[in-house]
LUMSEVO-778733 format. One record per residue (C-alpha): residue number from 0; x, y, z. Coordinates in Angstrom, 2 decimals. Example, Ala and Ser with C-alpha at 12.3 -4.5 7.8 and 13.67 -1.06 7.14 Angstrom:
<n=0&u=12.30&v=-4.50&w=7.80>
<n=1&u=13.67&v=-1.06&w=7.14>
***
This chain:
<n=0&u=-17.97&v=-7.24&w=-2.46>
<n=1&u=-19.01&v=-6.72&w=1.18>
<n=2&u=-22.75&v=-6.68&w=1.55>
<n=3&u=-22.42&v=-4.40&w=5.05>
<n=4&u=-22.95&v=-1.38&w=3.27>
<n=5&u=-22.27&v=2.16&w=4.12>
<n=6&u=-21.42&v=2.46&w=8.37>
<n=7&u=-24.26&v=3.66&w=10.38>
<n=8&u=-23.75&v=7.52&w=10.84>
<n=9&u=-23.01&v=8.51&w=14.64>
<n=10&u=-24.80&v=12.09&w=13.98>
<n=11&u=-27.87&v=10.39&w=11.65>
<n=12&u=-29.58&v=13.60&w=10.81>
<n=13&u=-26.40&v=14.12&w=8.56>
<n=14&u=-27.90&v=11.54&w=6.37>
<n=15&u=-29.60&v=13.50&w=3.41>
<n=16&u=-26.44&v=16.10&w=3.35>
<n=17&u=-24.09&v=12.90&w=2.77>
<n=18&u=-26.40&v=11.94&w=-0.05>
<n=19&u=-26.67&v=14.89&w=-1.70>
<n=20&u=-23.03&v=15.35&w=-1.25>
<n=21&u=-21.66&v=11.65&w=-1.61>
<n=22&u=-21.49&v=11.91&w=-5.63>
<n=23&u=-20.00&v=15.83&w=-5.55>
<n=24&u=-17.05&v=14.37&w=-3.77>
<n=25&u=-15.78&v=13.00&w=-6.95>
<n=26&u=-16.46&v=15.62&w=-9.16>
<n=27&u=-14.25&v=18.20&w=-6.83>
<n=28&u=-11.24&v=15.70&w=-7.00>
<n=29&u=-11.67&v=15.70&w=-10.57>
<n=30&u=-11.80&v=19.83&w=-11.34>
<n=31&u=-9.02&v=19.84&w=-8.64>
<n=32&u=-6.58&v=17.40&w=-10.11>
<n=33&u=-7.13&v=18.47&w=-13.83>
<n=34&u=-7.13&v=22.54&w=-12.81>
<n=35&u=-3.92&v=21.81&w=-11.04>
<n=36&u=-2.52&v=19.90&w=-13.96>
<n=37&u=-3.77&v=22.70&w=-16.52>
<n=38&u=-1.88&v=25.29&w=-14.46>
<n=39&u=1.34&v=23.19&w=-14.98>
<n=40&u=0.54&v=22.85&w=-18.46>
<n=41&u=-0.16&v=26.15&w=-19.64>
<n=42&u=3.10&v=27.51&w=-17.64>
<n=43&u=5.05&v=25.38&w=-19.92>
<n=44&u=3.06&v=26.28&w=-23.22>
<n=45&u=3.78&v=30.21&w=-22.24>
<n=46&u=7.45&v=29.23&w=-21.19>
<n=47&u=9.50&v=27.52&w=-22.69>
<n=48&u=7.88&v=26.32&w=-25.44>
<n=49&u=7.14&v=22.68&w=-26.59>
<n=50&u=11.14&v=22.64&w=-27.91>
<n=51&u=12.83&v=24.36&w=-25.03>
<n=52&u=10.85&v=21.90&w=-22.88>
<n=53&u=12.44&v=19.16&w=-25.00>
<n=54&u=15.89&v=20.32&w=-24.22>
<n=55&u=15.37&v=20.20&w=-20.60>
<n=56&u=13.95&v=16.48&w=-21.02>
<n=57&u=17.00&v=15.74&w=-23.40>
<n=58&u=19.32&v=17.41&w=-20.48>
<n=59&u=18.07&v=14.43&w=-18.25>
<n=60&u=18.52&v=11.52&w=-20.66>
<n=61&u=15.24&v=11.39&w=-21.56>
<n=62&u=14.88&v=10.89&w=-25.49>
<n=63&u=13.25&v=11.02&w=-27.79>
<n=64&u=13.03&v=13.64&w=-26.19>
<n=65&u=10.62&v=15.74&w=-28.66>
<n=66&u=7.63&v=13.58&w=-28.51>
<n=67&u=7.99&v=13.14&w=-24.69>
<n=68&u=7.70&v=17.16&w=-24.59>
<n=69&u=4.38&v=17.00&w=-27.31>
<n=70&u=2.73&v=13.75&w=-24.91>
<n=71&u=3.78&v=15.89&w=-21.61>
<n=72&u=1.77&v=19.19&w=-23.21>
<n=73&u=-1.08&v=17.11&w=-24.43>
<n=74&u=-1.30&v=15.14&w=-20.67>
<n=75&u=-1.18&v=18.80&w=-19.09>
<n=76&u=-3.58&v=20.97&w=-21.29>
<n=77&u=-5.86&v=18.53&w=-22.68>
<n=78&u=-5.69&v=15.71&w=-20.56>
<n=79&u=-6.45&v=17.61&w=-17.50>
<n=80&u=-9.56&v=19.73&w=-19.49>
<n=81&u=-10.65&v=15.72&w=-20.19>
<n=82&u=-10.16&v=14.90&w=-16.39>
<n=83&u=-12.08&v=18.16&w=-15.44>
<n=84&u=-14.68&v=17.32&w=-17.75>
<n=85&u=-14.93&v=13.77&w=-17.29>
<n=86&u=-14.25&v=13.22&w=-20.52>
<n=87&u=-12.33&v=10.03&w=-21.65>
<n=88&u=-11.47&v=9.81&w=-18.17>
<n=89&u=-9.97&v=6.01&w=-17.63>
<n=90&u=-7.57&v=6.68&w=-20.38>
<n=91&u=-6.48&v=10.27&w=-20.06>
<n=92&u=-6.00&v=9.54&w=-16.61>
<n=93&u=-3.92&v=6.41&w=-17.31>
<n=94&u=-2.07&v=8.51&w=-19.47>
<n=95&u=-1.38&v=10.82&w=-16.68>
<n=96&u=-0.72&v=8.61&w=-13.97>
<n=97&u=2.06&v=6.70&w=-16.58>
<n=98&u=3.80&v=10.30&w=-16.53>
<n=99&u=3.70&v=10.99&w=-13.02>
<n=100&u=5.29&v=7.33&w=-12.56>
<n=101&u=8.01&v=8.46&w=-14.75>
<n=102&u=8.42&v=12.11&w=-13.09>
<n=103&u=8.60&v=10.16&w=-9.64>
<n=104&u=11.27&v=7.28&w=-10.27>
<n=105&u=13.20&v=9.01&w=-13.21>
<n=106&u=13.03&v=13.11&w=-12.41>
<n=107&u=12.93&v=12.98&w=-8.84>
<n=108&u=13.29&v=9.31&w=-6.97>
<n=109&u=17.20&v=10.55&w=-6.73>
<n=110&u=16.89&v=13.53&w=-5.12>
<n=111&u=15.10&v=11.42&w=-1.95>
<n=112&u=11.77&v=11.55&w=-0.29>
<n=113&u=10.99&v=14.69&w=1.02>
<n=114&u=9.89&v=17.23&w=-1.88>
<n=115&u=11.20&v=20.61&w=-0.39>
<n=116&u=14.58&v=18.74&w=-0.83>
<n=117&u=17.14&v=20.31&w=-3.31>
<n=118&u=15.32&v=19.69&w=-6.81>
<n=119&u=12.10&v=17.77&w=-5.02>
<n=120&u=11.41&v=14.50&w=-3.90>
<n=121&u=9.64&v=11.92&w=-4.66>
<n=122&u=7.23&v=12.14&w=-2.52>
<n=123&u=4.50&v=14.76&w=-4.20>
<n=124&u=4.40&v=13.41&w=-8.06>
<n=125&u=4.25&v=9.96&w=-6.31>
<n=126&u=0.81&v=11.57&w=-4.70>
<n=127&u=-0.35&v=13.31&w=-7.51>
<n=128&u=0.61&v=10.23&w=-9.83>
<n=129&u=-1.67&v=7.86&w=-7.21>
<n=130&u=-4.43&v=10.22&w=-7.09>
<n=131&u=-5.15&v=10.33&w=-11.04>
<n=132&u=-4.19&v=6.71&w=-10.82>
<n=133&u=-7.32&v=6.39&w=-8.77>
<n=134&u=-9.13&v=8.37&w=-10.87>
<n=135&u=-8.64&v=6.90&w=-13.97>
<n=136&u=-9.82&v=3.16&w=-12.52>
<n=137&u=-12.74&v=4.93&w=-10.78>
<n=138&u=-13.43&v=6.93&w=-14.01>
<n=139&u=-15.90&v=10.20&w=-14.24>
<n=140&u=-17.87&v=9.46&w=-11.99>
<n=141&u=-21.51&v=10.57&w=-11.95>
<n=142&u=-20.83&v=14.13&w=-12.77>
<n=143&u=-19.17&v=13.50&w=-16.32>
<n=144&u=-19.28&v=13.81&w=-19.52>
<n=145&u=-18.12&v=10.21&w=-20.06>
<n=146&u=-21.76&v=9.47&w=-17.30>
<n=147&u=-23.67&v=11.83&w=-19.92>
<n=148&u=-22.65&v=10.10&w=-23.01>
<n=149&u=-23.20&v=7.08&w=-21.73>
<n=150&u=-19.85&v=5.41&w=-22.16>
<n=151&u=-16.51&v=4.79&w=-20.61>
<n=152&u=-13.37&v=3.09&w=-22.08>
***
């Protein structure tokens, strides 16, 4: 580890704002990655349903399909409450960041890069997928429920 430290600040009356704000930083990724998530989750518990989302997974070649569908809905509605909360963080977010590797290089690494191309690119679960990635080998962070317990995984 590099024993420079944190880069002198070129506007050093900023100081105390960074350190109040330093920790929130990671606590906004979280609630913004798991509220995202959840959105994407619950669209697919009021749609099609845990076996109509099966059939579109079966559709693809993706089988068994079933208990893909019932780890997908878990990932998305509890796993991103868990990321929001900070809750078993390393592991949901492993989890997560499995399935997004799968949505990138299986759903969409076909269809090309760019994501606005005809049935999305790889490009945005590659993001998403590296973003809880990052979260899940930073874990909660300070604001956490895995910080207030005391214990990560």
């Amino acid at each position: 580890m590099s024993q420079m430290g944190e880069p002198k600040l070129v506007i050093p009356a900023l100081a105390p704002f960074y350190d109040v704000v330093r920790d929130l930083s990671w606590l906004v990724i979280r609630l913004t990655v798991g509220g995202v998530l959840l959105v994407h989750g619950i669209v697919k518990v009021m749609g099609p349903g845990v076996e109509g989302f099966a059939g579109g997974l079966a559709k693809r070649g993706m089988e068994p399909a079933l208990p893909f569908a019932y780890l997908i809905f878990f990932n998305e509605t509890i796993g991103a409450i868990c990321l929001m909360l900070g809750l078993l963080t390393r592991i949901v977010g492993a989890m997560i960041a499995i399935e997004f590797l799968v949505i990138t290089f299986v759903a969409h690494f076909h269809n090309g890069f760019g994501f606005t191309s005809p049935g999305g690119g790889w490009e945005y679960p590659l993001l998403w997928g590296l973003v809880i990635f990052a979260i899940s080998l930073r874990g909660g962070g300070p604001y956490s429920l895995d910080r207030m317990i005391g214990r990560e995984i």
